[in-house]
C-alpha positions in Angstrom: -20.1 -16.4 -5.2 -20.2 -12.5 -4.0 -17.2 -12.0 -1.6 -17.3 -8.7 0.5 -14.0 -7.0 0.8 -13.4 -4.7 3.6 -10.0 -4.1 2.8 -9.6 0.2 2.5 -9.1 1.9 -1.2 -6.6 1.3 -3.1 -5.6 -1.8 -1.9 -9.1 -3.1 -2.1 -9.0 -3.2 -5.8 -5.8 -5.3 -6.2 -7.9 -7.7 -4.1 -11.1 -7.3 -6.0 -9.3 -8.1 -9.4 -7.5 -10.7 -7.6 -11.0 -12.5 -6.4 -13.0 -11.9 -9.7 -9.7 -13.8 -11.5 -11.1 -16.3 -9.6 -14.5 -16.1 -10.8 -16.2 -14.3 -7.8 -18.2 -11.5 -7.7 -16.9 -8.2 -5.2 -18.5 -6.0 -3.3 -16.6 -3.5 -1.5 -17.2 -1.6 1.8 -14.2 0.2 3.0 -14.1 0.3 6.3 -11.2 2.8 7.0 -10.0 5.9 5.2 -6.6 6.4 5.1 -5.9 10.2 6.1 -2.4 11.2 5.9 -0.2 12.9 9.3 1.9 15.2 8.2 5.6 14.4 8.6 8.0 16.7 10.1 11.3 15.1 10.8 13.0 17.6 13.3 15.3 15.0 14.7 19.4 14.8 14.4 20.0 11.5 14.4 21.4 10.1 11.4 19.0 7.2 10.4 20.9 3.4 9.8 17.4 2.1 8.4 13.7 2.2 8.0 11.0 0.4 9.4 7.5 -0.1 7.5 4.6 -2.2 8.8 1.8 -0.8 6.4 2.4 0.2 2.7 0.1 3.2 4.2 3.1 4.7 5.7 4.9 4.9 2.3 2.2 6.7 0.7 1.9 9.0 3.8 5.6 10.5 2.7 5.8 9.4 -0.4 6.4 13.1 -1.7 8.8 13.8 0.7 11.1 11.3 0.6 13.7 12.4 -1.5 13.7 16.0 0.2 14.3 13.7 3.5 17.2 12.1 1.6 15.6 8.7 3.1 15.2 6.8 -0.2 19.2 5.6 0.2 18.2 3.8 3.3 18.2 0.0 3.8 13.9 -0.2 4.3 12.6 -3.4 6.6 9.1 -3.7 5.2 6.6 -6.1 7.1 5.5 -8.5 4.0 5.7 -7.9 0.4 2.8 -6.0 -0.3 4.5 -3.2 1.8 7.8 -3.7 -0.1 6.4 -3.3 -3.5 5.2 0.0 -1.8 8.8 1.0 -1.0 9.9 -0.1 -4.0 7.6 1.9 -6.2 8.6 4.8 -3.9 12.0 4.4 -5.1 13.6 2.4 -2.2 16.3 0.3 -3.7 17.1 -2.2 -0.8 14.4 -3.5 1.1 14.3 -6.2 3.1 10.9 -8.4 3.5 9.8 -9.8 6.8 7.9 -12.5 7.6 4.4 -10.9 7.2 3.5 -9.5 10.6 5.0 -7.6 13.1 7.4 -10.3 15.6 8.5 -11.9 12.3 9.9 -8.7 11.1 11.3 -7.9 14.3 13.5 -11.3 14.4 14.4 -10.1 10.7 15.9 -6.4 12.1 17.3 -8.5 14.8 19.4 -11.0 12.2 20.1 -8.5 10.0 22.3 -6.7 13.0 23.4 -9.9 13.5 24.4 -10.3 9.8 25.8 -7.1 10.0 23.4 -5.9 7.1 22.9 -3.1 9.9 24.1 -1.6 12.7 23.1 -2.2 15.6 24.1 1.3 17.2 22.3 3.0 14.6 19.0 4.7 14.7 15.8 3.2 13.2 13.1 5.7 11.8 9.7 4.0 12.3 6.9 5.1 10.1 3.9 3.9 11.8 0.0 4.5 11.8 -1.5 6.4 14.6 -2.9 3.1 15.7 -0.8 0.6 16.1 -1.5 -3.1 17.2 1.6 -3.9 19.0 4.5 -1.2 20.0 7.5 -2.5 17.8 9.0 0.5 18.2 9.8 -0.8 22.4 10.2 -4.4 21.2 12.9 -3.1 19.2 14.3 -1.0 21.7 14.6 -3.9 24.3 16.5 -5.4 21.6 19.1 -3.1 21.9 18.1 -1.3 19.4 17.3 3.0 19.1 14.2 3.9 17.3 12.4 7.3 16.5 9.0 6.2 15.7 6.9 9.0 13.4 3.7 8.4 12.8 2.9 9.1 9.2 -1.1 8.3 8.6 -3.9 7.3 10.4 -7.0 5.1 9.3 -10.4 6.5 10.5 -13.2 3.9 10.9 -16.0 4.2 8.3 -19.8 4.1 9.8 -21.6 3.3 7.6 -21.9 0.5 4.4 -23.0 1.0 1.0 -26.3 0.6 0.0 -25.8 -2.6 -2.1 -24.3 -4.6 0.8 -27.2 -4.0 3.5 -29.2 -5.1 0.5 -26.8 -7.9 0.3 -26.8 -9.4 3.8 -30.5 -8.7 4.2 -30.9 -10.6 1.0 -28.5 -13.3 2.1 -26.7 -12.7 -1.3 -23.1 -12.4 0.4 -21.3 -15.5 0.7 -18.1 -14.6 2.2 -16.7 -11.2 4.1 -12.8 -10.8 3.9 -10.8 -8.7 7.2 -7.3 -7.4 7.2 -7.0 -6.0 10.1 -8.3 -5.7 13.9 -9.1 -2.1 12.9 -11.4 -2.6 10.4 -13.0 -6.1 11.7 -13.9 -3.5 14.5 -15.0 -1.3 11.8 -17.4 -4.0 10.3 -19.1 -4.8 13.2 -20.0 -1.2 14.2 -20.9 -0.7 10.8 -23.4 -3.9 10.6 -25.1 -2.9 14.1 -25.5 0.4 12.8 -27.3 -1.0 9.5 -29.0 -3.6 11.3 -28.0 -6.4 9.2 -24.8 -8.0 12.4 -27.2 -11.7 12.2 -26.9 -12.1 8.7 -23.3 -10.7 8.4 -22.0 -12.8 11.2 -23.9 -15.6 10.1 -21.7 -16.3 7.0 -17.9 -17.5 6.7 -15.5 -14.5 7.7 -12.3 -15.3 6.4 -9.7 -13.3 8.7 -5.7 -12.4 7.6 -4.6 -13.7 11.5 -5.8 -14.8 14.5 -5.6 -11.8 16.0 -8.4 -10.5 13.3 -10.4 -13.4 14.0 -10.4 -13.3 17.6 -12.6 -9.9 17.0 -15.1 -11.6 14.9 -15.1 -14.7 17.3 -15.5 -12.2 20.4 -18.7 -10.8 18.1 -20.2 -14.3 18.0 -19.1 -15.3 14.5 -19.2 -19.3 14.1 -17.7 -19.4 10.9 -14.7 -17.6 11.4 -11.6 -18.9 8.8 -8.1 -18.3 9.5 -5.3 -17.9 7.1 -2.0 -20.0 6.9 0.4 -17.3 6.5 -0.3 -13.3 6.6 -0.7 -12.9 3.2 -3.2 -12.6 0.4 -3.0 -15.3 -1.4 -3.6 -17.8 2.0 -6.6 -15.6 2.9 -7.7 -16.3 -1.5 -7.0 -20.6 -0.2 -8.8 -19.8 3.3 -12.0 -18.1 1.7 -12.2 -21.0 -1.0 -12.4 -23.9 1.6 -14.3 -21.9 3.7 -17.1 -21.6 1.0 -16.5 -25.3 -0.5 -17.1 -26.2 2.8 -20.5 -24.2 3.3 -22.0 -25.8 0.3 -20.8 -29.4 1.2 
């Protein structure tokens, strides 16, 4: 089976080795380039911890990090992908939310709770330009004060390679994996722009969240699969039901 990733480089090629373990066949079409912000932290406040809802943001600073004498920090990443980010960064305690956004905001929330931080201290948020939800307020009506930076920003990609128009128009893509409202926004620019949106939609789009899938059910997708849980290895079980299901 060929399985389009739209994931952006370089997370798109731990997912492409992931999927061809598996025996597919990848294509990838990365729909959003990562462009770095730069980071100027001119603020006083002593930080307590760190907040991290996109490995993107780690790379983002990545160089600066020690300079910012942030590295000692307790670091709340959103799932695990992002925390193997920090920890490759050189973050020694990180603590893994629940895989999206509100889940690690009840985690911040215990952890004050647990005393594991405190509560009167300031969080540093390193966030995309874009964001899908404003943590940074959720957090504050918590009780809680945050400095939000934003560290990167993902621009949308317009067009698709070569290989995958060939591929739609050829009906030789079985499957087209999101990650993110951002770039299922992408894809569907992309695939008007190609002219190939009835075949694209007209194949099993397997979606990290609802919230991606509302965007491809908005788009008139019908075959629009849902993962259990935010993470990769869900969205792996969701795309192989979805496709065992296709060729029932």
């Amino acid at each position: 089976m060929t399985i389009l990733v739209t994931r952006p480089h370089p997370d798109n090629e731990a997912t492409a080795e992931g999927l061809r373990a598996r025996g597919h066949v990848v294509l990838l079409a990365p729909l959003l380039k990562f462009e770095p912000v730069a980071f100027h932290d001119e603020g006083e406040a002593g930080y307590g911890a760190i907040v991290v809802t996109s490995a993107n943001a780690i790379r983002a600073v990545a160089q600066q990090l020690q300079d910012l004498d942030l590295l000692n920090l307790p670091l709340f990443a959103v799932g695990e992908h992002t925390a193997a980010a920090a920890r490759d960064a050189g973050f020694a305690k990180v603590i893994v939310g629940g895989g999206d956004a509100a889940a690690l905001r009840e985690t911040i929330v215990q952890s004050a709770r647990d005393k594991r931080v405190k509560k009167k201290s300031t969080l540093l948020y390193l966030a995309g330009a874009d964001l899908s939800r404003d943590l940074g307020s959720e957090l504050g009506a918590e009780g809680f004060s945050v400095v939000t930076q934003t560290t990167y920003r993902m621009t949308p990609v317009k067009h698709l390679p070569r290989e995958v128009c060939e591929g739609f128009a050829e009906h030789g893509i079985q499957a087209v994996l999101h990650y993110s409202r951002r770039s299922a926004r992408a894809f569907l620019e992309a695939v008007r722009g190609e002219g190939v949106e009835i075949s694209a939609l007209a194949i099993p789009q397997c979606c990290l969240s609802e919230t991606v899938a509302g965007v491809l059910r908005e788009a008139g997708a019908a075959q629009v699969a849902v993962a259990a849980a935010p993470d990769e290895n869900a969205l792996f079980e969701t795309l192989e039901r979805a496709l065992r299901t296709r060729l029932a």
